[in-house]
N, C-alpha and C positions, 0 to 999 in steps of 0.2 A: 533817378526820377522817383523809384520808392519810398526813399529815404524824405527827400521834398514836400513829398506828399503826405507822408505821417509825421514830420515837423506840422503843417500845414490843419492836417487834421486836428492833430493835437493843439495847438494855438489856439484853433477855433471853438475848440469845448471848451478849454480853460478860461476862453473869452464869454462863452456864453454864462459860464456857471458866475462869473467874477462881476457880471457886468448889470447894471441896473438899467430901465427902459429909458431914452432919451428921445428927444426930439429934433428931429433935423428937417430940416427942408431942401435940400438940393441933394443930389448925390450924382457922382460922376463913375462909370462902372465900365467892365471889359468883362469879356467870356475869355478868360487864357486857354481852354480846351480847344476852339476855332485858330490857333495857333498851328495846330498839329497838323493843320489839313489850309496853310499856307491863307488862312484869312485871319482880317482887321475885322472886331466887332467891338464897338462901345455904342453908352447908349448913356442917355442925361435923363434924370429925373427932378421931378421938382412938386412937392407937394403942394394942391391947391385949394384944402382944405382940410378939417382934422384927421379925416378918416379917405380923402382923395388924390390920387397922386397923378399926374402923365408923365407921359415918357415917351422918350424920342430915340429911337435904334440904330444903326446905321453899319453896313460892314463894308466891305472892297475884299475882292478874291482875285486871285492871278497865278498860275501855273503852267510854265512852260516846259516841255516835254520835247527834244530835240527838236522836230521839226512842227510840233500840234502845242497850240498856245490858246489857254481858256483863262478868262477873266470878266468879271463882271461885280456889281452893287447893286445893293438893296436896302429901302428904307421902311423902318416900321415902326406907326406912332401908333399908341395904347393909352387907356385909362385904366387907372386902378382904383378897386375899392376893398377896404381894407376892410377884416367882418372881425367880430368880436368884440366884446366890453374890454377887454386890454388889451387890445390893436389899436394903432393907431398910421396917419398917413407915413409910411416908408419904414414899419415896424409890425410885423406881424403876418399872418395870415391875408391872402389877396387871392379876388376873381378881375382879371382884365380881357376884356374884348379887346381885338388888335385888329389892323390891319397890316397887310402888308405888299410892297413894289418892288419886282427885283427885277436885273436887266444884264444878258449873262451875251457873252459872244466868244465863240469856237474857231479857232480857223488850224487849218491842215497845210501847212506850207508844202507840203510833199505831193499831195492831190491839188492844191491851188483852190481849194476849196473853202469857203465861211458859211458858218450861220448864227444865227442870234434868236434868242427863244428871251419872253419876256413872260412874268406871272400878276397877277395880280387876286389878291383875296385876303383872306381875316380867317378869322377864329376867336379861341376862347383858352383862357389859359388860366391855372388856379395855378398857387404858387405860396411861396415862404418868402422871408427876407428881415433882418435882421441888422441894425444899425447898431453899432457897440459904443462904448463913449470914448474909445481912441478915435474914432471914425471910420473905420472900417466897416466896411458893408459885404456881406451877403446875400444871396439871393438864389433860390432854388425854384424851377416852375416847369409845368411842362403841361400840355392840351392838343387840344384835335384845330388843325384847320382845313380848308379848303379854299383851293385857286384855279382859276382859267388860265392855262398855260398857250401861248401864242408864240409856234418857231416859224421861222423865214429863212429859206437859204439862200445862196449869193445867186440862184438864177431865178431868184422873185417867185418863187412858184406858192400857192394859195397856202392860207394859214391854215390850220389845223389843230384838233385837240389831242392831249395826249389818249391815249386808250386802255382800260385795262379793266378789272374788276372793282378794284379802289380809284379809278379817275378819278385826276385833283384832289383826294384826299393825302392828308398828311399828319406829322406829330411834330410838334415845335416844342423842343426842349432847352435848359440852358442853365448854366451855373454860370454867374457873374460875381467879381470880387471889384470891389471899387472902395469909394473915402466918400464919407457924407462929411454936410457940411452946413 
């Protein structure tokens, strides 16, 4: 995996150092780190102006554990804008506001037991990203959000928020590798 990973790295500098700024308007992208922890994340971009981009997120998660099985999805659409005299839409420096819906469910085969917690919120996210003229893309970003977390278990019983010092806060982080286009 080390070894992968410093090919990896090192591609990516040689790409940057090699490479002149281009212009794309679509980009199709994955998180391969959400891999390690048994989810699907891609997410479609599409520039809707020089300097503005949206973007469309999507994962699926599933983990079965002998008898206790967790699975759920989430979607989250964002704008970007992209800041700087030489940024441009899907190149460069970006602030995007995001929302986000996820919808996860737990069940205990061994207790006969389910429940299902749903979230719903946004934030704010600064980030990087980098289109090379293979088409290769990058993307580096990370920010604060907060969500209204809603669990239900299988005997109906009243919704409820999560509790704690940080309620509903949180950190949305992410490396994506994708092809623009």
């Amino acid at each position: 995996m080390k070894k992968y990973l410093f090919i990896a790295v090192a591609f990516l500098l040689a790409s940057v150092a090699a490479s002149a700024q281009i212009s794309h308007k679509n980009a199709l992208k994955m998180n391969p780190l959400s891999l390690l922890v048994k989810t699907g994340n891609i997410a479609y971009e599409r520039a809707v102006s020089p300097k503005t981009s949206v973007q469309l997120g999507a994962f699926y998660s599933g983990v079965g554990l002998k008898d206790f099985k967790y699975g759920g999805f989430g979607v989250t659409p964002e704008v970007r804008f992209y800041l700087g005299a030489k940024s441009q839409a899907m190149n460069g420096a970006y602030v995007a506001p995001f929302a986000r819906y996820q919808d996860f469910a737990i069940r205990d085969e061994e207790l006969k037991s389910k429940a299902r917690f749903t979230t719903m919120g946004g934030g704010a996210v600064v980030g990087w990203q980098r289109a090379f003229a293979s088409g290769f893309t990058l993307d580096l970003f990370a920010g604060p959000s907060v969500s209204k977390i809603t669990f239900k278990d299988d005997a109906d019983e009243d919704d409820f928020e999560m509790s704690g010092s940080m309620k509903g806060f949180g950190l949305r982080t992410g490396i994506t590798l994708g092809l623009s286009f």
